[in-house]
PyMOL CGO cylinders between C-alpha atoms (Angstrom):
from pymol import cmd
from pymol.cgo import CYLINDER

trace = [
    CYLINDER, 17.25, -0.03, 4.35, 14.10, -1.80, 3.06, 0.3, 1, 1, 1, 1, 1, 1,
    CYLINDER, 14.10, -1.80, 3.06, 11.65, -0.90, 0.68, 0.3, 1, 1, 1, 1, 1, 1,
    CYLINDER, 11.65, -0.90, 0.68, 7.78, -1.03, 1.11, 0.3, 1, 1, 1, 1, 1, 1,
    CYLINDER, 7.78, -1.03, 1.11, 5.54, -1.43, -1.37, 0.3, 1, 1, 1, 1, 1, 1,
    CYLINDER, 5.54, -1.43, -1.37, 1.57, -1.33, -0.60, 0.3, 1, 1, 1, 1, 1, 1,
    CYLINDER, 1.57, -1.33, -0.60, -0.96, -1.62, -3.19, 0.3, 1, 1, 1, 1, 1, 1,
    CYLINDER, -0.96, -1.62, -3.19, -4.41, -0.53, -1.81, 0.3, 1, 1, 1, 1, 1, 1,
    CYLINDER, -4.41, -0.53, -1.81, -7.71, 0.33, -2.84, 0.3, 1, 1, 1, 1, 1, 1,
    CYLINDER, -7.71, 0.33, -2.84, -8.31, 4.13, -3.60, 0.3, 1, 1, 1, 1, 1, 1,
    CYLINDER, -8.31, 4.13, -3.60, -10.90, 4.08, -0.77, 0.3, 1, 1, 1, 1, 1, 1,
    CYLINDER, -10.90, 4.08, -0.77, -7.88, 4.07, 1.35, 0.3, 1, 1, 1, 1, 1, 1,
    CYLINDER, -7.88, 4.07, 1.35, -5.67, 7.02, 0.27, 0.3, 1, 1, 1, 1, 1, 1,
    CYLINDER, -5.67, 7.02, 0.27, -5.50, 9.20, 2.92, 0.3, 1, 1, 1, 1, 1, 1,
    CYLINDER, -5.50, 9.20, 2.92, -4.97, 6.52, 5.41, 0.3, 1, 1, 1, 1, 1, 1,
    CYLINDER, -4.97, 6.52, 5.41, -2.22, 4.91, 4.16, 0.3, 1, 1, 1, 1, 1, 1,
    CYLINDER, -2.22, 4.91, 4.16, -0.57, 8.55, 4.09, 0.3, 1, 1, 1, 1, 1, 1,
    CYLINDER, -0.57, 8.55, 4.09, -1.29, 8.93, 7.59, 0.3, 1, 1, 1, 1, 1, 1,
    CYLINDER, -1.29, 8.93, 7.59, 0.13, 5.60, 8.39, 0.3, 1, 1, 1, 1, 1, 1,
    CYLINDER, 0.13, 5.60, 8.39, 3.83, 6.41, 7.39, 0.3, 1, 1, 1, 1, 1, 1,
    CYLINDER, 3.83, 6.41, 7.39, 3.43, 9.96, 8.78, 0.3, 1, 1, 1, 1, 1, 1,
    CYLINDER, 3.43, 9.96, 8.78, 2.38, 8.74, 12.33, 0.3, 1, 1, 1, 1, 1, 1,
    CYLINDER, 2.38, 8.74, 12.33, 5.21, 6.53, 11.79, 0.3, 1, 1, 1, 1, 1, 1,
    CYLINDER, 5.21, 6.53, 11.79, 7.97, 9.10, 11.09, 0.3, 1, 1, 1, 1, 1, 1,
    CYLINDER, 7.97, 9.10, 11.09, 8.41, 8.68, 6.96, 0.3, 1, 1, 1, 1, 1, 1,
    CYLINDER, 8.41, 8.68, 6.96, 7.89, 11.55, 5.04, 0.3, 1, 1, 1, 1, 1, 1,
    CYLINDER, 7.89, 11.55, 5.04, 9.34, 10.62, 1.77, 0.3, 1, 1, 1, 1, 1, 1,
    CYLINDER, 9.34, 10.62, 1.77, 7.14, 8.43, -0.87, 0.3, 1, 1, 1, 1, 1, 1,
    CYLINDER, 7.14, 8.43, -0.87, 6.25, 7.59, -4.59, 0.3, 1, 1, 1, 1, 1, 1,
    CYLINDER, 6.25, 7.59, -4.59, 2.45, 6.97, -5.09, 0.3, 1, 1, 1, 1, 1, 1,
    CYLINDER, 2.45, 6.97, -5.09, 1.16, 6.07, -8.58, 0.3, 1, 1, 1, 1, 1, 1,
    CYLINDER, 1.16, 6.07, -8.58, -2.76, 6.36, -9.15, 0.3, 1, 1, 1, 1, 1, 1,
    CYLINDER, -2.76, 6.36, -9.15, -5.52, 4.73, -11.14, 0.3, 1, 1, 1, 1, 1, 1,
    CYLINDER, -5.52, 4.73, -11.14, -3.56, 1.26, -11.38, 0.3, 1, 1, 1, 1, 1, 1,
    CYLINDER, -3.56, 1.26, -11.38, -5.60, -1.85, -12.55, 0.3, 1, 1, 1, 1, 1, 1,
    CYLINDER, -5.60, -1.85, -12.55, -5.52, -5.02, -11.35, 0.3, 1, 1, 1, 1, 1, 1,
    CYLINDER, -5.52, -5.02, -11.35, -7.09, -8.02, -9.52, 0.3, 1, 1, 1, 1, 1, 1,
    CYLINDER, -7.09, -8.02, -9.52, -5.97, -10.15, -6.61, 0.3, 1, 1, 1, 1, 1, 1,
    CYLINDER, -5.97, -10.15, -6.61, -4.28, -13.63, -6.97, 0.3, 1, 1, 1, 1, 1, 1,
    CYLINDER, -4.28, -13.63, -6.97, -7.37, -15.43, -4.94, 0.3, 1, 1, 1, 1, 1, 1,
    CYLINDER, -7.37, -15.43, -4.94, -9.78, -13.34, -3.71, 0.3, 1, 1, 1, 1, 1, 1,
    CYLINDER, -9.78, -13.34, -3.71, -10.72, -9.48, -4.39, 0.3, 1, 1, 1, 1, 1, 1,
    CYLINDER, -10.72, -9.48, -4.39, -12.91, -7.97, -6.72, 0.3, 1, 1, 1, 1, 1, 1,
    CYLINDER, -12.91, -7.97, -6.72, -11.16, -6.54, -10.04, 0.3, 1, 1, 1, 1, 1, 1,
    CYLINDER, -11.16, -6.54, -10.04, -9.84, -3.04, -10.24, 0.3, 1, 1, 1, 1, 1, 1,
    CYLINDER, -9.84, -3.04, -10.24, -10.52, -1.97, -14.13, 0.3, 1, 1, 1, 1, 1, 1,
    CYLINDER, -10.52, -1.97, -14.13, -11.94, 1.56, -13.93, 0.3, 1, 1, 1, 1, 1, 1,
    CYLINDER, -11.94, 1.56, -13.93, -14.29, 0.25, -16.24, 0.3, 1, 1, 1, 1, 1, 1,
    CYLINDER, -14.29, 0.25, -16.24, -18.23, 0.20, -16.41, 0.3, 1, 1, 1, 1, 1, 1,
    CYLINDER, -18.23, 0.20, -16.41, -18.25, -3.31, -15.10, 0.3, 1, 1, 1, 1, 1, 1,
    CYLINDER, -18.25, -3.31, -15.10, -15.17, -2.82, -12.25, 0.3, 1, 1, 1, 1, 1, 1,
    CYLINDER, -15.17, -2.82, -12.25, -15.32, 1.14, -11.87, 0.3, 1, 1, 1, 1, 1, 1,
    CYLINDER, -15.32, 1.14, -11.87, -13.01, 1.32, -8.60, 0.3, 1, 1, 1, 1, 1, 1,
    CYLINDER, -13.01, 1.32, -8.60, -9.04, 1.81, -9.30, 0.3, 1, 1, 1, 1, 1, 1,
    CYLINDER, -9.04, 1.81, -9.30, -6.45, 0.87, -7.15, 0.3, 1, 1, 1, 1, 1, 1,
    CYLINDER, -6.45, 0.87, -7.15, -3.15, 2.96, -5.98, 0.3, 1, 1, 1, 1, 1, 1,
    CYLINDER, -3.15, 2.96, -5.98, 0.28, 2.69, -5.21, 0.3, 1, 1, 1, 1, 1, 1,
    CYLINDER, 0.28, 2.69, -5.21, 2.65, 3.98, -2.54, 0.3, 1, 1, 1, 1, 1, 1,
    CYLINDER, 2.65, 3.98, -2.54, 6.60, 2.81, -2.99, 0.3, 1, 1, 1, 1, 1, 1,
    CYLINDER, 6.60, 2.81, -2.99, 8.74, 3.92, 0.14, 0.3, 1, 1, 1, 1, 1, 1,
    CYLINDER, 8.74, 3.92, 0.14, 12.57, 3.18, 1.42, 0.3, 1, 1, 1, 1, 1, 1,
    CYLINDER, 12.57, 3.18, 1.42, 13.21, 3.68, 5.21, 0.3, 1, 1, 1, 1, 1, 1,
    CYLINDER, 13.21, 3.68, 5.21, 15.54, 2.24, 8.25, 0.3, 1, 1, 1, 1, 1, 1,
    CYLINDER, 15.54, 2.24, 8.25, 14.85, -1.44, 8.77, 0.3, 1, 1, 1, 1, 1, 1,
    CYLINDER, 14.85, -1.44, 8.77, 13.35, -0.30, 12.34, 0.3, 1, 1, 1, 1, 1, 1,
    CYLINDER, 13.35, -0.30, 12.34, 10.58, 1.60, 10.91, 0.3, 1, 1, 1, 1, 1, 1,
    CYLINDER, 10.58, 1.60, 10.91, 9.01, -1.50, 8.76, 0.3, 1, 1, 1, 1, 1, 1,
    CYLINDER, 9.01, -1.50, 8.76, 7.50, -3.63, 11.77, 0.3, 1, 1, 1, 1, 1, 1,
    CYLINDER, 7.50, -3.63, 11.77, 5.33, -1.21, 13.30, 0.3, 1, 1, 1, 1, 1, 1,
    CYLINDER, 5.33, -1.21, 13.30, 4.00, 0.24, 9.44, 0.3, 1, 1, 1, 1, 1, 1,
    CYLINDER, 4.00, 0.24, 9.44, 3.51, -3.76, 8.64, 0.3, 1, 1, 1, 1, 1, 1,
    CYLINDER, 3.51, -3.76, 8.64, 1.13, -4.13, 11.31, 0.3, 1, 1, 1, 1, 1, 1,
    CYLINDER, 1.13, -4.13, 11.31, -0.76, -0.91, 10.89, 0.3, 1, 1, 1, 1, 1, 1,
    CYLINDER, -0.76, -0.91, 10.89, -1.23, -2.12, 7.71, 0.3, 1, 1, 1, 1, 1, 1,
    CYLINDER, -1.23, -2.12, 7.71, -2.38, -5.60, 8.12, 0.3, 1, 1, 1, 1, 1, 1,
    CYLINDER, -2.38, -5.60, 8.12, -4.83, -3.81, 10.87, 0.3, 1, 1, 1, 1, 1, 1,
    CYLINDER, -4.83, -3.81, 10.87, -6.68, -1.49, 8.06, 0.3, 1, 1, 1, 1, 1, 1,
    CYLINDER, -6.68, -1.49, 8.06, -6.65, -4.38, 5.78, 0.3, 1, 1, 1, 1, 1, 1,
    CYLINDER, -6.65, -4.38, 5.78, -8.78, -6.61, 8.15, 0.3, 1, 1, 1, 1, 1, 1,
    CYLINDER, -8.78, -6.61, 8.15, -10.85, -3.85, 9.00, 0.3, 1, 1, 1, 1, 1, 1,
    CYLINDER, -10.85, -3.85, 9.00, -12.51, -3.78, 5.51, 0.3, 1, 1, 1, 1, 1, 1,
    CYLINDER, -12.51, -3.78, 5.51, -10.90, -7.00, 3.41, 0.3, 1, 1, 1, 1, 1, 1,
    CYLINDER, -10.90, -7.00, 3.41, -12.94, -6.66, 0.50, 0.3, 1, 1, 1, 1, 1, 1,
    CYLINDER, -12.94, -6.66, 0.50, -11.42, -3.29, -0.49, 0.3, 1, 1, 1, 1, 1, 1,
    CYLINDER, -11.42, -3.29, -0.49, -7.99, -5.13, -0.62, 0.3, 1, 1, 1, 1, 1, 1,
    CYLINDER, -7.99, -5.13, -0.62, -4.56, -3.67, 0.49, 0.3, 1, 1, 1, 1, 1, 1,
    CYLINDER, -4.56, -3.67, 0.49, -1.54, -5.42, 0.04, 0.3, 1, 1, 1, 1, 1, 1,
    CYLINDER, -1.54, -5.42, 0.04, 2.40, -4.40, 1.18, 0.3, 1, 1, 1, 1, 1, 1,
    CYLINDER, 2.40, -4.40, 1.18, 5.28, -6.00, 0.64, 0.3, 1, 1, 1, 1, 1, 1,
    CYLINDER, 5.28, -6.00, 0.64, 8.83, -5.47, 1.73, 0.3, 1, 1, 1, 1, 1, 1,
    CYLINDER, 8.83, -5.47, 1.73, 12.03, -6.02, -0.24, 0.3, 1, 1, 1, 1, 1, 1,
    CYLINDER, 12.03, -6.02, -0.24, 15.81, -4.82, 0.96, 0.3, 1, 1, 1, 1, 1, 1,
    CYLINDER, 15.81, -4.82, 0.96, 17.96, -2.16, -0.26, 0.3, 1, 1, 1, 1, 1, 1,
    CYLINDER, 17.96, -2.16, -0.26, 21.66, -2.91, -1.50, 0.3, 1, 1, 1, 1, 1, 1,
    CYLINDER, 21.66, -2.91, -1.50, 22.23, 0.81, -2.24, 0.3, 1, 1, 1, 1, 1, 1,
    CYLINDER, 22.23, 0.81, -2.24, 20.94, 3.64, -1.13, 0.3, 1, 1, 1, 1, 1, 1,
    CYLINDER, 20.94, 3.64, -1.13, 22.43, 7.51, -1.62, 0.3, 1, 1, 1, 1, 1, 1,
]
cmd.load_cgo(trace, "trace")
């Protein structure tokens, strides 16, 4: 089992839903309005006057098999439109019930 983890822009919601429904995972966490800024590059997300925009959340566990395919969707929207900023990551399960 492996858990994905995608911060994105809240621009993106919807799509990043439909991304792990066309690929076959129903079950998520999201968490909205989450501030941040990227490590290099990005503009900050304060929900503030200055940086209004907010970014979300979406944490997920699902068979190994699934993670390739939802990786590269991923990476696809995210060079579509860089400057809104999307970000996943992928760590393994030890336990899962």
């Amino acid at each position: 089992m492996k858990a994905l983890f995608i911060v994105y822009n809240q621009a993106y919601n919807e799509e990043i839903v439909d991304i792990l429904a066309a690929n076959g995972q129903r079950g998520f966490s999201r968490w909205e309005d989450i501030q941040g800024k990227g490590s290099t590059t990005g503009i900050p997300r304060m929900g503030s006057h200055g940086w209004p925009e907010m970014n979300h959340a979406i944490l997920t566990v699902t068979e190994d098999e699934k993670i390739p395919a939802m990786m590269a969707e991923l990476k696809e929207k995210s060079e579509e439109s860089p400057e809104l900023g999307l970000r996943a990551f992928v760590w393994n399960i030890e336990l899962f019930y």
